[in-house]
N, C-alpha and C positions, 0 to 999 in steps of 0.2 A: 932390824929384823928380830923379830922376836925365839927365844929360846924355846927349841923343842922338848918333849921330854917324854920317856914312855911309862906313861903311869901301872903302876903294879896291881894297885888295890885302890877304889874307893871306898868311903865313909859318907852316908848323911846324917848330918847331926840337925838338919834344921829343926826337928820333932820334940828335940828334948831341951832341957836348961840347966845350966849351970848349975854344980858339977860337974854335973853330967857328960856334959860337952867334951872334958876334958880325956874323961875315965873314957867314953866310947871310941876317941883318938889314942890316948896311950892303949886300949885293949885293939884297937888296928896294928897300929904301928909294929906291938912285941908279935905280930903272927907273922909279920915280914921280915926276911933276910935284911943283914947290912949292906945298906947301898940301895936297897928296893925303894923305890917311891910313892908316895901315898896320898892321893889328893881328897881335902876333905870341906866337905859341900857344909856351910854354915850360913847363918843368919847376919846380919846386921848387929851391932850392937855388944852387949856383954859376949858372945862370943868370939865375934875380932875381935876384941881386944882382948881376951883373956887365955884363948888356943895358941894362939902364935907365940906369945910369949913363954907360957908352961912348955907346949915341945920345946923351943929354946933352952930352956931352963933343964931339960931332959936332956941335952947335949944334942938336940937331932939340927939336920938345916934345914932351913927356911930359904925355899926356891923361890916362891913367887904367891904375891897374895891376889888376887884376879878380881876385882870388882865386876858381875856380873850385871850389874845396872839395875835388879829387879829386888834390891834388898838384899842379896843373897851373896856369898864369897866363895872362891875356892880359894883355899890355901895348899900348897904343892911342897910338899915335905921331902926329903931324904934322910931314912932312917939313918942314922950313925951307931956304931958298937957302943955295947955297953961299958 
């Protein structure tokens, strides 16, 4: 059974590239409260693998990375304090 989860805010980043990618997820992220969740709509490619790890790296959690089948990810974050 898959985990529910009430997302707070999304983000699309499919539009832009790296850096980029990263900057418009941490500029979501710091406008949500701790613990608020934030699902963010990406591309295939240099952005899976480079978003999940940086939030990571920012102390936040990483809930679920969603393969949408059509090239495209969500990734489901939980903001963590600073």
């Amino acid at each position: 059974m898959a985990e529910e989860y009430k997302i707070d805010e999304t983000v699309d980043i499919t539009s832009v590239v790296c850096p980029v990618t990263f900057v418009k997820t941490k500029v979501a992220l710091e406008e949500l409260d701790d613990g608020q969740i934030l699902s963010v709509h990406m591309n295939d490619g240099e952005p899976v693998q480079n978003v999940p790890r940086s939030v990571k790296d920012e102390g936040h959690e990483i809930l679920k990375l969603i393969d949408n089948e059509d090239g495209t990810y969500d990734l489901i974050v939980r903001k963590r304090g600073e």
